[in-house]
ZATI-944454 format. One record per residue (C-alpha): residue in three letters; chain; x, z, y. Coordinates in steps of 0.1 Angstrom, whole numbers, plus 5000, padded with zeros to 4 digits. Each point is the difference from the previous one (the first is absolute). Layout:
! residues N
{ALA,A,{X,Z,Y}};
...
//
This chain:
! residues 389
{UNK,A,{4844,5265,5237}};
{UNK,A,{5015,5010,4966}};
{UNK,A,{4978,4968,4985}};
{UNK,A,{5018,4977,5026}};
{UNK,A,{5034,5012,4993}};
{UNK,A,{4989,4994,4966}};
{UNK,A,{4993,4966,5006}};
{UNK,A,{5025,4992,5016}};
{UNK,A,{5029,5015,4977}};
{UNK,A,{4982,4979,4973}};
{UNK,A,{5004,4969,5023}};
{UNK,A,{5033,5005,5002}};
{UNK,A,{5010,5008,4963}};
{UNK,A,{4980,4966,4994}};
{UNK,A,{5017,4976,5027}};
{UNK,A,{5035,5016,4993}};
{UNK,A,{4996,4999,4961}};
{UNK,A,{4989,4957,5006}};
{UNK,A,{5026,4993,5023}};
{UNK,A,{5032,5013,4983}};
{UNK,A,{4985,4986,4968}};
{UNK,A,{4997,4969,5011}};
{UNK,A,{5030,5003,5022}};
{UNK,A,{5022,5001,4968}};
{UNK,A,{4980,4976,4981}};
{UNK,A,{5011,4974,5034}};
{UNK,A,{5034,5009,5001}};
{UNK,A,{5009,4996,4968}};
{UNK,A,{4980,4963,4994}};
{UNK,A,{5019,4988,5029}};
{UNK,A,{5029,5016,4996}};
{UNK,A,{5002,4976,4974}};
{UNK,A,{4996,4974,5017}};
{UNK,A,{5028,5014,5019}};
{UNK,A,{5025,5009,4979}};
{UNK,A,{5001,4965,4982}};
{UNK,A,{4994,4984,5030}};
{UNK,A,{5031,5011,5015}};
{UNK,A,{5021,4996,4961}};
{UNK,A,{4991,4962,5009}};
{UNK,A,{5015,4996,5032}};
{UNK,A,{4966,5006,5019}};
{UNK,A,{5004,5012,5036}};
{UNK,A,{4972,5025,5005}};
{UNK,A,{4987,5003,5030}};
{UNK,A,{4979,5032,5000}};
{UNK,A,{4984,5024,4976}};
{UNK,A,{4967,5017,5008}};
{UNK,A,{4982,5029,4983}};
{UNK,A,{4967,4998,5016}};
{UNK,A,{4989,4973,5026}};
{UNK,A,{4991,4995,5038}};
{UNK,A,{5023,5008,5027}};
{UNK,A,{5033,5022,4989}};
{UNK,A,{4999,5034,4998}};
{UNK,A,{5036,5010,4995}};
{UNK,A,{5030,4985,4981}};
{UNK,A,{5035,4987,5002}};
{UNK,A,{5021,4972,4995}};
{UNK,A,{5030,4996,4975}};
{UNK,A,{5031,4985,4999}};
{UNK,A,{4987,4972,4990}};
{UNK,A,{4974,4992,5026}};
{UNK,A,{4968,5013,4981}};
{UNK,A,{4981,5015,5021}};
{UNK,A,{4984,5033,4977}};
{UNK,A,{4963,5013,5012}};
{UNK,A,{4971,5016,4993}};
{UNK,A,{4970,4988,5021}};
{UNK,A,{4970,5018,5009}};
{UNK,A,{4971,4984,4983}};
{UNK,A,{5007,5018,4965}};
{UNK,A,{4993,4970,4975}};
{UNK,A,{5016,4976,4986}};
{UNK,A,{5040,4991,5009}};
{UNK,A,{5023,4970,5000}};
{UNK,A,{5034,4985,4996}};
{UNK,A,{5005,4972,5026}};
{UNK,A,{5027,4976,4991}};
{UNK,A,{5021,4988,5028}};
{UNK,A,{4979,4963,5006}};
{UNK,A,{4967,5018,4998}};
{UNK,A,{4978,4992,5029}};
{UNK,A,{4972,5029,4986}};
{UNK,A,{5004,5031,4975}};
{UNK,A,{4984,4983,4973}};
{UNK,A,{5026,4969,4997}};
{UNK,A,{4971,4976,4998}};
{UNK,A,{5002,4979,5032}};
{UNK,A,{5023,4975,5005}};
{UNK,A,{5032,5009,5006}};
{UNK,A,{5017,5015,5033}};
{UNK,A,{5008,4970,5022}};
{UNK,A,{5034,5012,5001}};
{UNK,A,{4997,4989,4961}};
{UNK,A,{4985,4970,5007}};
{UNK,A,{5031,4986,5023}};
{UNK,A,{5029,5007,4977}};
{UNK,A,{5008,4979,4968}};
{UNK,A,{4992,5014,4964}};
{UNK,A,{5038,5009,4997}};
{UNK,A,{5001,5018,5029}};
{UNK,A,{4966,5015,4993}};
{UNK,A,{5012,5014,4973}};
{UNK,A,{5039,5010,5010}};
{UNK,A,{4979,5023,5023}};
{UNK,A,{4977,5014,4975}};
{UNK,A,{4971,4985,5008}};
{UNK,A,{4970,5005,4970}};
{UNK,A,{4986,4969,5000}};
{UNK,A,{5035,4984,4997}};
{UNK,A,{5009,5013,4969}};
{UNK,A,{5001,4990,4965}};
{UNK,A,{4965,4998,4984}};
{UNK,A,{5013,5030,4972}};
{UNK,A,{5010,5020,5022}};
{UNK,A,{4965,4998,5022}};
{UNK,A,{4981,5003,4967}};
{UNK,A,{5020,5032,4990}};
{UNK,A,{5000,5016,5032}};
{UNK,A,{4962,4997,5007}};
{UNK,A,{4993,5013,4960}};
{UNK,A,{5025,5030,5008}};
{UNK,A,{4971,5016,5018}};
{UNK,A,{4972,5004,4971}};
{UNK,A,{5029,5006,4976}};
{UNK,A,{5012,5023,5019}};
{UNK,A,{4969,5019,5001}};
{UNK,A,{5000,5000,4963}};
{UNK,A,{5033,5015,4999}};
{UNK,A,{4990,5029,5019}};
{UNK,A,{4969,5002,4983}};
{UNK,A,{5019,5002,4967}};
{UNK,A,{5028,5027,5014}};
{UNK,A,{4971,5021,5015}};
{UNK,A,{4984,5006,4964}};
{UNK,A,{5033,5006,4983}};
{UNK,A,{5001,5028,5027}};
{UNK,A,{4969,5011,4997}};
{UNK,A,{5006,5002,4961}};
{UNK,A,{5029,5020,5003}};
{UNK,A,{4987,5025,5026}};
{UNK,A,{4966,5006,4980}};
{UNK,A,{5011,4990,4965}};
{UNK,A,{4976,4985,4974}};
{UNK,A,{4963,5004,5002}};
{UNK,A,{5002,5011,4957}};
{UNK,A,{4974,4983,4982}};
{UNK,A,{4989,5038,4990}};
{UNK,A,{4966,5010,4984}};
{UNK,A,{4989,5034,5021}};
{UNK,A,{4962,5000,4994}};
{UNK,A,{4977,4986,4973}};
{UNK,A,{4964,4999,5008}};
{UNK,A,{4977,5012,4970}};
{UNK,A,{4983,4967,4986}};
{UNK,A,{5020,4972,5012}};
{UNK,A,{5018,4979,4978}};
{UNK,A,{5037,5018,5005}};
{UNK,A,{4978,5030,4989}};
{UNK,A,{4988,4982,4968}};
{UNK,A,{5032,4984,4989}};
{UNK,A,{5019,5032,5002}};
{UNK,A,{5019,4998,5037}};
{UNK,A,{5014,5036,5009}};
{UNK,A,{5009,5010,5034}};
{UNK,A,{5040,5001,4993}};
{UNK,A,{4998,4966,4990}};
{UNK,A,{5027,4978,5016}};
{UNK,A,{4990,4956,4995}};
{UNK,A,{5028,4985,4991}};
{UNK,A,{4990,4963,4990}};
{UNK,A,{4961,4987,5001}};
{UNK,A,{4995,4970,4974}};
{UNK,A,{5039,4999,5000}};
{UNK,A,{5005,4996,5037}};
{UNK,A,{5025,5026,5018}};
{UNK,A,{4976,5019,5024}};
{UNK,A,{5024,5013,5026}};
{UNK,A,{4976,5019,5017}};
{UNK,A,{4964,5014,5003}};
{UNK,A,{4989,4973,5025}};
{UNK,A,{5011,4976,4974}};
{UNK,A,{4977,5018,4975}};
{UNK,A,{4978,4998,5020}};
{UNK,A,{4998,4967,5006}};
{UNK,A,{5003,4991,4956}};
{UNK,A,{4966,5020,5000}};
{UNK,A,{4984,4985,5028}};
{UNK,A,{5005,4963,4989}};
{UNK,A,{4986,5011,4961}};
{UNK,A,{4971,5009,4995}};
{UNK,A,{4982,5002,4969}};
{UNK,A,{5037,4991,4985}};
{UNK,A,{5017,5022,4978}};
{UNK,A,{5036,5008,5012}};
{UNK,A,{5026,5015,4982}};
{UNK,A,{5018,5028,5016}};
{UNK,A,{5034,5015,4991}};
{UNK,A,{5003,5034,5018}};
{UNK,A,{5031,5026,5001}};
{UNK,A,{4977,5036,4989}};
{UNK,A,{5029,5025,5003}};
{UNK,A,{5029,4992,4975}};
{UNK,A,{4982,4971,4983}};
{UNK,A,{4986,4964,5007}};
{UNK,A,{4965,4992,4984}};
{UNK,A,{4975,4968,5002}};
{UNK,A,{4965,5007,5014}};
{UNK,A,{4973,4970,4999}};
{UNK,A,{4980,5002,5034}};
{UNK,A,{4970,4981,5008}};
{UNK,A,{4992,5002,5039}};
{UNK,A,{4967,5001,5010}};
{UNK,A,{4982,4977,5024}};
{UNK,A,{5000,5017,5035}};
{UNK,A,{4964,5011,5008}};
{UNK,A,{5006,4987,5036}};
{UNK,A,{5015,4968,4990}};
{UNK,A,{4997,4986,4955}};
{UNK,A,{5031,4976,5015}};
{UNK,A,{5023,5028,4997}};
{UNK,A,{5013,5028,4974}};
{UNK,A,{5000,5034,5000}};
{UNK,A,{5013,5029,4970}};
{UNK,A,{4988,5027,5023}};
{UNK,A,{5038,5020,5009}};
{UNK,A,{5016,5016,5032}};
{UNK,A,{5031,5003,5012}};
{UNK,A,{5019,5020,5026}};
{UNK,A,{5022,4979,5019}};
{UNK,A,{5014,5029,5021}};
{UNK,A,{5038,4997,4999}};
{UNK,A,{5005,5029,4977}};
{UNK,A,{4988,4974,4974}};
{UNK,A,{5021,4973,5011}};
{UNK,A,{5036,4986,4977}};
{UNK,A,{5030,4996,5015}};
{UNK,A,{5015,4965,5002}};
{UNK,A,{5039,4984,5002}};
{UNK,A,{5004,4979,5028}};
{UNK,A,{4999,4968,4984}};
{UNK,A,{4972,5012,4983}};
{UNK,A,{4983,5001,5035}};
{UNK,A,{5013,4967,5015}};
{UNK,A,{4979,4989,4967}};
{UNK,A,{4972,5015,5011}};
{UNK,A,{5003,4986,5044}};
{UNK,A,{5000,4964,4982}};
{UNK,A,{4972,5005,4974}};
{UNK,A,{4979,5019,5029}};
{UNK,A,{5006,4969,5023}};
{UNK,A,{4997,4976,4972}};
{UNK,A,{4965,5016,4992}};
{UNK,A,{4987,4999,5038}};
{UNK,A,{5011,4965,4998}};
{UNK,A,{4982,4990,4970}};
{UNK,A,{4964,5017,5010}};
{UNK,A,{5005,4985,5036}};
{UNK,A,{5000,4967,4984}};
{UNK,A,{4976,5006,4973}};
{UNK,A,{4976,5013,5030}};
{UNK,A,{5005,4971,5024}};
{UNK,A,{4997,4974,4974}};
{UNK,A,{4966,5018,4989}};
{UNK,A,{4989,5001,5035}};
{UNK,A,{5006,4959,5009}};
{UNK,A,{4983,4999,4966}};
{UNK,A,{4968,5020,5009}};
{UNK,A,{5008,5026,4972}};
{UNK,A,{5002,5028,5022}};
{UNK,A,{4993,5004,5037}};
{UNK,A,{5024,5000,5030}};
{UNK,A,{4989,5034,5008}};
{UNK,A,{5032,5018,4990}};
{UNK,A,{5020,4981,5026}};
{UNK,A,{5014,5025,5026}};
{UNK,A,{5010,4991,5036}};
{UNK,A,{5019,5025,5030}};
{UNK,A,{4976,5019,4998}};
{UNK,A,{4997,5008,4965}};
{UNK,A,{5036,5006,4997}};
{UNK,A,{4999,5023,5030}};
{UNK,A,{4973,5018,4981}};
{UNK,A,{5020,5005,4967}};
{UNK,A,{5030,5009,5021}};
{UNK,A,{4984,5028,5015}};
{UNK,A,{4979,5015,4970}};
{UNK,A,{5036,5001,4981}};
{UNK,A,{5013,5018,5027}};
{UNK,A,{4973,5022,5008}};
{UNK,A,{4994,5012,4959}};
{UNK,A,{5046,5005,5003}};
{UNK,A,{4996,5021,5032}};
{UNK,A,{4963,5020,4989}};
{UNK,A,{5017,5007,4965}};
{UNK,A,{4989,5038,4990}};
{UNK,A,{5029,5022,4991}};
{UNK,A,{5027,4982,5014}};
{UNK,A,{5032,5012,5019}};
{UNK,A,{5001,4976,5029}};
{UNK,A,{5036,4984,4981}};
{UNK,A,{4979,4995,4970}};
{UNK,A,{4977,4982,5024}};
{UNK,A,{5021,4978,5016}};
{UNK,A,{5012,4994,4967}};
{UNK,A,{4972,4986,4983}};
{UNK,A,{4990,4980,5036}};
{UNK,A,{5031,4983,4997}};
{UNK,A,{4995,4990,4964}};
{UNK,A,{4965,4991,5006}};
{UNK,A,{5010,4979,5031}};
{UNK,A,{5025,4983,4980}};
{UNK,A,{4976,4990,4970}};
{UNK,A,{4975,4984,5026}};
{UNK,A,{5034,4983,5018}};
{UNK,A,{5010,4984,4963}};
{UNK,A,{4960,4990,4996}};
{UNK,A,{4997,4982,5031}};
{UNK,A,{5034,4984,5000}};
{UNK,A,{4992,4985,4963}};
{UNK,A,{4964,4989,5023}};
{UNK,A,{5021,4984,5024}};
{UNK,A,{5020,4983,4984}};
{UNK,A,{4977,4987,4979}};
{UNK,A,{4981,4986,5027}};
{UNK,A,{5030,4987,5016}};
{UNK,A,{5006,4976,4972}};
{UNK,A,{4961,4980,5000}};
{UNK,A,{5006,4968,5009}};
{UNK,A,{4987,5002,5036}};
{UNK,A,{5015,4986,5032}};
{UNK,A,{5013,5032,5023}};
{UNK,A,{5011,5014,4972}};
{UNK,A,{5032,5003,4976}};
{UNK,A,{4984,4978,4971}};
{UNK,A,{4988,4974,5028}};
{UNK,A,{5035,4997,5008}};
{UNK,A,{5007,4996,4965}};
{UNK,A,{4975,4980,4997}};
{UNK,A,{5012,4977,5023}};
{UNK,A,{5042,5007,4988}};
{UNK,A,{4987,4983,4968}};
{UNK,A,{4981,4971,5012}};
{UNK,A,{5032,4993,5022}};
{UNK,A,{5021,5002,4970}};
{UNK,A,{4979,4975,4981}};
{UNK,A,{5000,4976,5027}};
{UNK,A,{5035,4997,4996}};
{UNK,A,{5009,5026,5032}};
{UNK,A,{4982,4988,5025}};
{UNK,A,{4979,5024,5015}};
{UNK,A,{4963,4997,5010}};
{UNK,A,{4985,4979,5026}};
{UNK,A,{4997,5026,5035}};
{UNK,A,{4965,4994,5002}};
{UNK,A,{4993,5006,4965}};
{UNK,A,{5016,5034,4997}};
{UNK,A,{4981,5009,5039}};
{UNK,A,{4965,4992,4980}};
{UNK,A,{5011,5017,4971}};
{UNK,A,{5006,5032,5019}};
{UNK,A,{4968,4999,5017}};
{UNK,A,{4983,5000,4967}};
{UNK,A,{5020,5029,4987}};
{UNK,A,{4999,5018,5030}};
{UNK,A,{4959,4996,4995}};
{UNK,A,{4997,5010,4964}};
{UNK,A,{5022,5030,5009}};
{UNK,A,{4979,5009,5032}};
{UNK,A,{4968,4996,4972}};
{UNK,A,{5017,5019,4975}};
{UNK,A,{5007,5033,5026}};
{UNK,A,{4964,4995,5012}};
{UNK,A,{4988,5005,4965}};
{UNK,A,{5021,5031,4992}};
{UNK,A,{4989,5015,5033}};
{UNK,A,{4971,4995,4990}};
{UNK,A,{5005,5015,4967}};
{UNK,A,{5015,5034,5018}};
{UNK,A,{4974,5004,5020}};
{UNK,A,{4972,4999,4970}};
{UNK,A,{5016,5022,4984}};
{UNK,A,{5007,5026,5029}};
{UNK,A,{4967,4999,5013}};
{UNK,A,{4974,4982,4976}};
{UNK,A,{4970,4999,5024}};
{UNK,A,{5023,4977,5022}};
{UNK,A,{4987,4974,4979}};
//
């Protein structure tokens, strides 16, 4: 009995930590959508978190109907000439009868100006990326700076040999600014067998130390100088707020930059699609962060609730930079499809499209995509239960 309550507290923490992750991550892409939407002169017809048949909501005063439906992925903004939540059928056949004037004195989407289409479908992604960016700075502020501090140096290694001492504080590496110790880390990593000058802060004074990392004996592609560090938040800087909104846009800029790097490896064949996540994946993550937050040893139950909340939001800022990103390929469905299709419109002089072609277009968006999640399912379930395959 005590195993299945168990279980099923565990079930819960998991589903609950997924959907109000995700729930966010929704709400604030198409809020975006939204909010712009509406600057332009867009008449919104309804806003879903979720999808399926509503739940609950409300409508305001002016005529958007508000709701959360019961099928707990995904959500929408439906503009006022959408016949279906994803605005890429034809228009409403209310749209179809009136003239483009009157299409668009009502606030019809497809009416309006092609800049103001094009910015109100980007609003979404770049949205996400605002968030993303704000979430960090947050997170910086609350928890500080990560201090690229030397606590441990193993007998031996090459910080041993070129005279490291626990104390140490990196300030620059070869004369770049190392802002943390998961930017040291990564100097090392990318160097072995190089020699790397390292300016460190030893009590009152600031001396050079010439470190050679080591080739990792799991993998010779990466360095090693054989240190530890405690990244408990007794060892961790204070920061100024716009020291932090610094950090939120280098931390989304970085996520950015190795979500490139990895895809463009992987259409390559540099490096396998295996780290590709679906639902289920995410799902997974979600509730191992909020599982380790709520198991933590030694904690009051505000000190709990605490650090859940801060870990919730760094997985929030990590899969809003995700979707966003993804949002933005150039496939039919999605934002950069319509963008996509904004630009070709604008180089044919504003005239949109052909019907047809944007119908057969969609289909093969809407089949990559249905590929793509069958391939990250896929993925989640290999790696939750490897003799599936």
């Amino acid at each position: 009995m005590a195993e299945m309550l168990q279980n099923l507290q565990n079930a819960l923490v998991y589903l609950g930590a997924f959907v109000l992750v995700l729930s966010v991550v929704v709400f604030v892409h198409e809020f975006g959508h939204f909010r712009i939407g509406r600057w332009c002169g867009i008449a919104v017809k309804s806003f879903s978190i979720g999808l399926g048949s509503e739940w609950f909501g409300w409508t305001d005063k002016h005529g958007t109907r508000w709701k959360v439906s019961r099928i707990p992925l995904g959500g929408f903004v439906s503009w006022i000439d959408d016949s279906d939540g994803t605005s890429t059928l034809p228009a409403s056949p209310e749209h179809q009868a009136l003239s483009d004037e009157e299409a668009r004195q009502r606030g019809h989407f497809r009416a309006q100006q092609l800049w103001k289409r094009a910015i109100t479908v980007a609003a979404g992604p770049l949205t996400n990326f605002v968030f993303a960016i704000v979430a960090f700075a947050i997170l910086a502020l609350v928890m500080g700076r990560d201090a690229p501090r030397i606590d441990q140096v193993q007998p031996g290694q090459p910080a041993s040999e070129a005279g490291l001492l626990p104390g140490d504080v990196v300030q620059t590496v070869d004369g770049r600014v190392v802002r943390d110790f998961a930017a040291l880390q990564g100097l090392i990593a990318t160097s072995p067998g190089q020699t790397l000058s390292f300016v460190v802060r030893r009590g009152d004074v600031v001396v050079t130390v010439p470190v050679t990392p080591r080739p990792h004996p799991d993998n010779e592609q990466v360095g090693m100088i054989g240190v530890m560090h405690d990244s408990s938040m007794a060892n961790r800087e204070p920061i100024p707020p716009h020291a932090a909104l610094a950090e939120g846009a280098s931390a989304t800029w970085a996520i950015l930059s190795q979500t490139t790097t990895y895809l463009a490896n992987v259409v390559t064949g540099r490096e396998s699609g295996a780290q590709i996540a679906g639902p289920l994946g995410i799902l997974n993550v979600s509730g191992q962060v909020a599982s380790s937050a709520l198991e933590a040893p030694e904690a009051t139950w505000s000190q709990k609730a605490l650090f859940l909340t801060l870990s919730l939001l760094q997985l929030a800022a990590v899969l809003s930079v995700a979707v966003g990103f993804v949002n933005l390929l150039p496939i039919p469905i999605l934002d950069g499809g319509h963008l996509l299709f904004y630009g070709i419109e604008a180089l044919r002089g504003g005239k949109p499209i052909p019907p047809a072609a944007q119908e057969w277009a969609y289909r093969a968006g809407f089949a990559v995509m249905a590929s793509l999640f069958l391939f990250a399912t896929w993925n989640d379930i290999t790696r939750l239960f490897p003799g599936a395959h």
